[in-house]
Rosetta silent file (secondary structure, phi, psi, omega in degrees, C-alpha in Angstrom):
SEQUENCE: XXXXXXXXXXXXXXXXXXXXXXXXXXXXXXXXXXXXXXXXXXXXXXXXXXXXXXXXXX
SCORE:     score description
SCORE:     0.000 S_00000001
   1 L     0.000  134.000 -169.514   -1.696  -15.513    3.283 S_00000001
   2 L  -101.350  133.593  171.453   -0.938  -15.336   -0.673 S_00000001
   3 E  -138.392  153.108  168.797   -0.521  -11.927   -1.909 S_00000001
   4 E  -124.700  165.428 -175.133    0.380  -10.963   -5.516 S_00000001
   5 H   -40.675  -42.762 -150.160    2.206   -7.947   -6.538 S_00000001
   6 H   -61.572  -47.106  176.014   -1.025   -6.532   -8.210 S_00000001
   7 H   -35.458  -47.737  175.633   -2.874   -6.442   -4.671 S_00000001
   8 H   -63.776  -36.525 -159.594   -0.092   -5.186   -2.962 S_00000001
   9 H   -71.693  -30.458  158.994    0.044   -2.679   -5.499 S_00000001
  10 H   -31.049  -70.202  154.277   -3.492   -1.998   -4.926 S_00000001
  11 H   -39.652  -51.252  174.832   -3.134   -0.930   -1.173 S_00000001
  12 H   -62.740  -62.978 -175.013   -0.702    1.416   -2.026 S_00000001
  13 H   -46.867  -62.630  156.585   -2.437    3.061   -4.719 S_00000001
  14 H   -14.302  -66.548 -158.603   -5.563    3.343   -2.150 S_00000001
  15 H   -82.197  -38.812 -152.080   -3.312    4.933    0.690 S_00000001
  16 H  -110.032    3.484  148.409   -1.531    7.467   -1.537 S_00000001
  17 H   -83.980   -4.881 -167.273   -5.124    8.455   -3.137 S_00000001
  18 H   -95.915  -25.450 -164.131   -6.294    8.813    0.480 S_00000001
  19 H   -61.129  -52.232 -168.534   -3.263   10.968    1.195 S_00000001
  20 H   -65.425  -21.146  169.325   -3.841   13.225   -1.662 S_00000001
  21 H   -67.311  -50.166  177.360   -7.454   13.846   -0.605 S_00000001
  22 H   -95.239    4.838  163.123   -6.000   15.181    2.822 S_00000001
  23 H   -81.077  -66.162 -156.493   -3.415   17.100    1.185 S_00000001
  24 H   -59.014  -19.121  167.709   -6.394   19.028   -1.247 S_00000001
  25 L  -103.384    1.333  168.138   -7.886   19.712    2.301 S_00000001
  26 L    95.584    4.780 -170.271   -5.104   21.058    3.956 S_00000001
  27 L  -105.808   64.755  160.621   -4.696   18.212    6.558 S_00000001
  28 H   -11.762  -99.856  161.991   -0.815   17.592    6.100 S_00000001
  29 H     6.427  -82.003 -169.548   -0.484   15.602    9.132 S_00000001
  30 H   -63.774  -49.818 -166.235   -3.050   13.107    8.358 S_00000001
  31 H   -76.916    6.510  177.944   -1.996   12.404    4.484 S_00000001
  32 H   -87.029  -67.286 -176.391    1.933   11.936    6.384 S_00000001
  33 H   -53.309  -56.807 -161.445    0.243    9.257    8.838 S_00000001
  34 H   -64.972  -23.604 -173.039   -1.948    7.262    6.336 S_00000001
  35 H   -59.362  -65.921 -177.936    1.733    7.126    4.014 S_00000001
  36 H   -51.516  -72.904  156.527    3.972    6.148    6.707 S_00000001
  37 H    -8.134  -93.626 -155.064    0.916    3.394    8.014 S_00000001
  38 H   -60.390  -23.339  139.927    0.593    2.105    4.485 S_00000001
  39 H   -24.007  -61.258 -169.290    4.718    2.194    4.099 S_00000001
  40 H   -72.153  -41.816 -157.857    4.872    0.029    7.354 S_00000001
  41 H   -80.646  -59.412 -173.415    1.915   -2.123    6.212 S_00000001
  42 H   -64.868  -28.390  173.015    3.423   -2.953    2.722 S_00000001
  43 H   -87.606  -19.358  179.185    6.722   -3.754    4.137 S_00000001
  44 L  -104.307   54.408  173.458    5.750   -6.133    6.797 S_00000001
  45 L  -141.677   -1.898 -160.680    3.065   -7.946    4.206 S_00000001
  46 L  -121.085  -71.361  166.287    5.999   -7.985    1.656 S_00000001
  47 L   -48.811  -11.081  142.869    8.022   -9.692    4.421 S_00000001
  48 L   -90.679    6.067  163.336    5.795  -12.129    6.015 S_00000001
  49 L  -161.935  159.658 -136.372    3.983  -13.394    3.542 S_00000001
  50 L   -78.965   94.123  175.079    4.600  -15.394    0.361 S_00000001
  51 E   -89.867  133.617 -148.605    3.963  -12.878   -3.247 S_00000001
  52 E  -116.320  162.310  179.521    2.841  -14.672   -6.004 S_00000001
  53 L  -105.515  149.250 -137.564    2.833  -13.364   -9.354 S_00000001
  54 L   -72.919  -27.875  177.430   -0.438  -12.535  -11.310 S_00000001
  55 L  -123.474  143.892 -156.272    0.709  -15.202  -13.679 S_00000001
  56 L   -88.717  137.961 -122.685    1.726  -18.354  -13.491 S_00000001
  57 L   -85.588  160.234  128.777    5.358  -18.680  -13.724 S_00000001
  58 L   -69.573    0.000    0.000    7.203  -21.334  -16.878 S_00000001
């Protein structure tokens, strides 16, 4: 699977907008679990698989 930074960066940005939604509702817990999940997720997708850069390199 080919990933490029932006994508990765993408995912993140997702999970720590999802977080902030269950912080503004009071559910602590839950924005701790999706971070730590998307944490876990970006490091073994950063390790297992090859990231290519948005442009191609000279």
């Amino acid at each position: 699977m080919a990933l490029s930074y932006k994508e990765l960066y993408f995912m993140l940005f997702s999970a720590i907008t999802d977080a902030l939604r269950e912080l503004q509702c009071g559910r602590i817990v839950s924005a701790i679990q999706i971070l730590l999940r998307a944490s876990e997720e970006a490091e073994a997708v950063h390790m297992e698989t090859d990231i290519l850069p948005d442009a191609p390199l000279e």
